[in-house]
N, C-alpha and C positions, 0 to 999 in steps of 0.2 A: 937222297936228301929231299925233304917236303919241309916247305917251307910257309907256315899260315902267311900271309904280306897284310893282315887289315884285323885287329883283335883289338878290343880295350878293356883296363879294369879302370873304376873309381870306388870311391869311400866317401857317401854322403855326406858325411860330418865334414870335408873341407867346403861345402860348399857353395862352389861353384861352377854347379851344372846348371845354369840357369834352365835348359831345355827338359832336366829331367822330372817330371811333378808326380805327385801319387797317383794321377791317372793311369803314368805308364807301370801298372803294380809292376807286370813280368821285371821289369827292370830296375824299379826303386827300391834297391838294397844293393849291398858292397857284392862287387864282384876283383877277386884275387887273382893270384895266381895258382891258390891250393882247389879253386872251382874249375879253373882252366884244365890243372894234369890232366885228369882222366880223361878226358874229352879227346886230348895232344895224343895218350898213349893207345888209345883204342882206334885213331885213326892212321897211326903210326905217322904223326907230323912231330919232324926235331926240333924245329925251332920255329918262332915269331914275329913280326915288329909289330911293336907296339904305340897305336895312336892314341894322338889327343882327344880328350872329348870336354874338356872345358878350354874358353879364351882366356885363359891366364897364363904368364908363367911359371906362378907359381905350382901348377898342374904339371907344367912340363919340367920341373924339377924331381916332385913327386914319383913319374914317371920314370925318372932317370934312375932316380934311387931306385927303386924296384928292379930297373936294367939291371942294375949291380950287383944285386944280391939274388937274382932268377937266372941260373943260366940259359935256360929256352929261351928269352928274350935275347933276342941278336939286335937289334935295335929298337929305337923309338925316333917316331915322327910327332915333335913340338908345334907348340906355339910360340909366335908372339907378336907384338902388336906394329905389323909393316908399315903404318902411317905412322908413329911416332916418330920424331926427330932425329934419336935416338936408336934407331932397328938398325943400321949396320950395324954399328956397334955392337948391339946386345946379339945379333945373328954370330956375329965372329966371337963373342964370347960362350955361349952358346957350342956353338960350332968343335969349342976344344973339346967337350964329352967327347969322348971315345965311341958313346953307346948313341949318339943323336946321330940321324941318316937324313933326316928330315926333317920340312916346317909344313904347317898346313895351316891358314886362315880358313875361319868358318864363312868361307864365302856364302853359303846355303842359309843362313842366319842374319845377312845384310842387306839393308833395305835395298841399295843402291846396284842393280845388276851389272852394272859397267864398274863398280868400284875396284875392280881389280885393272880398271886402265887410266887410273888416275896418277898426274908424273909424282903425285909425292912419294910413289910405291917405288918408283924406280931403281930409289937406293935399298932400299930391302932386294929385288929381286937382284940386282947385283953384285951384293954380297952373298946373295946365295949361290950366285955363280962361283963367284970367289973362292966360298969356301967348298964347291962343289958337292952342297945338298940338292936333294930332289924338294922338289913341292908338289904335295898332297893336292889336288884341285878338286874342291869338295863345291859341287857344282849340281846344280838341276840343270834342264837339254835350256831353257829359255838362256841362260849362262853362253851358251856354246858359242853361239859366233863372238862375244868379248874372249872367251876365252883363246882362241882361235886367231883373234888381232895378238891377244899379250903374247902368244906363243911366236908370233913373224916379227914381233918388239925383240923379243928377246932368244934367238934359234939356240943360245947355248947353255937353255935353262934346262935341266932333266927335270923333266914333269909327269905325272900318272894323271888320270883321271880317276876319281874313286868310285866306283859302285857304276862303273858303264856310265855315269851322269844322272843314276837314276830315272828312268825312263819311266813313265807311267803306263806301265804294265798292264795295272789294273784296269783302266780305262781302253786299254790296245791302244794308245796314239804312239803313234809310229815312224811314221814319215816324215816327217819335222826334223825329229831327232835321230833317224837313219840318217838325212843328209848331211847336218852339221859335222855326226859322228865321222862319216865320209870324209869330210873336206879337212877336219883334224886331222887323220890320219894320213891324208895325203899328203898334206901341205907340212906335215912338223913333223918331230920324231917322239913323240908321247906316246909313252906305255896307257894301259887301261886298265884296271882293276877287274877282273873277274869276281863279284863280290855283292851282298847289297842286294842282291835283282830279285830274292824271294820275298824281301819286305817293300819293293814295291809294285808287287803282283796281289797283293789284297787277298784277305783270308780264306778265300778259293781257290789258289792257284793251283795251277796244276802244271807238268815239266811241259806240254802244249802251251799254254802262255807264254813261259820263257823262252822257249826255245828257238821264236824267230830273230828274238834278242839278242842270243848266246853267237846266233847263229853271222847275224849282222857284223857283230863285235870281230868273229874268227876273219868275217870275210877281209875286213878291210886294217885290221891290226896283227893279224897273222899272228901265229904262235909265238914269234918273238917279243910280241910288247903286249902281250895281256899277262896278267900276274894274279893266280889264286889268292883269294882270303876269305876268312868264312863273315868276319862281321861282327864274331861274336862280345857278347851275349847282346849286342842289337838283336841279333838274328833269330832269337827265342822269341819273336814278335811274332815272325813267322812259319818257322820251323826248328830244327835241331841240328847237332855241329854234324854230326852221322850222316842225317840226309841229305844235310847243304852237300858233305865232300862226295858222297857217292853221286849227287845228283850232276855236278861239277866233273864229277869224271869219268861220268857217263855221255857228256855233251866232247868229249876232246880224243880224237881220230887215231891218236896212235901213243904208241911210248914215248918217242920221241917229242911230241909235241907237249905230250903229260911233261916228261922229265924236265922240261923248259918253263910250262906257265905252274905248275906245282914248285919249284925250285931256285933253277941257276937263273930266270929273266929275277926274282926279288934280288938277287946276288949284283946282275948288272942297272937296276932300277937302285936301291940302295949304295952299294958300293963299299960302306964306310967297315959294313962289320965281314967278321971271320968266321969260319966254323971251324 
């Protein structure tokens, strides 16, 4: 069983992609589900979760509906707005989809890089313990030590990091963000995405650039808590779903470790759905 854990579709016309402009051509137009098949069957991946890419709910509805009627979609990881008054509430209503695994604030989109250690949050992540969702941590490395506090706030929160924290690849800075990534992993029990790290290796990369990355990630999160996903169609920014997965598992030591970050770790990071 292959399991993509980081994909998204939208449809222009609802929008609210505030980040998406005609700059990004590769990406400003509707991407489905009928773009995705080929892509799933030619790499022989069964199933998906599918993430947010706007701050609405009304996105994360969208989203759901789609869960419904796709079955390669094994879940989706939502939005919705953890400082309002109102986010228990709407997380535990929320929470009864069947198809929702997950919440993800666009932390990477918010002025404030400590806002994720603010007490009015506290009742969102709460309930998300409650209802035993995971949280998305959509974070750049400067993020890492808040995020690092929130996680010794809260030890019984299941959490991922998305896209390794995006590292700046491009640039090679490195050691900033090896260390934090370290002390994360030490200190809590967070998964990390395997995912994301070809688009932020900049339009020359090559699998030497990534690879100290890949490499860091393996040392200190071990085959258990990293989780493939390809990113797509972010990920036509900088490559294709083919080379992302072969490049992906060309960096992972053995079958068994394959059969864990390709699979069963999205199964024990998610939890909610079934195959």
């Amino acid at each position: 069983m292959i399991i993509d854990a980081h994909q998204h579709f939208w449809q222009l016309a609802r929008g609210d992609y505030d980040w998406l402009t005609p700059e990004l051509a590769p990406l400003y137009r509707d991407f489905m589900p009928d773009d995705l098949i080929p892509l799933l069957s030619r790499n022989g991946v069964d199933g998906t979760i599918l993430v947010q890419a706007a701050p609405t709910v009304a996105e994360t509805e969208f989203l759901l509906k789609i869960a419904e009627n796709t079955p390669f979609v094994l879940g989706v990881v939502g939005w919705t707005d953890f400082a309002a008054p109102s986010a228990s509430n709407e997380i535990q209503r929320l929470a009864k989809h069947p198809k929702l695994v997950g919440l993800r604030p666009m932390i990477q989109d918010i002025a404030d890089d400590a806002w994720m250690l603010r007490p009015e949050l506290t009742p969102a992540f709460e309930a998300m313990i409650e209802c035993d969702l995971a949280f998305d941590a959509l974070v750049f490395p400067r993020h890492l030590p808040h995020l690092r506090a929130l996680l010794s706030y809260h030890p019984k929160l299941r959490a991922v990091i998305d896209h390794g924290a995006k590292p700046n690849i491009a640039d090679a800075q490195f050691k900033a963000w090896a260390n934090d990534m370290e002390a994360i992993a030490k200190d809590s029990h967070a998964f990390c995405k395997l995912s994301g790290l070809l688009t932020e290796a900049g339009t020359d990369w090559t699998e030497a650039h990534v690879a100290p990355y890949v490499a860091h990630l393996f040392e200190n999160f071990g085959p258990k808590r990293l989780v493939w996903g390809s990113d797509w169609p972010v990920l036509t920014l900088a490559s294709t779903y083919d080379i992302w997965h072969t490049i992906a598992s060309s960096f992972i030591p053995n079958d068994q470790a394959r059969d864990l970050i390709f699979g069963s770790n999205a199964q024990d990071l998610y939890r909610h759905f079934t195959i």
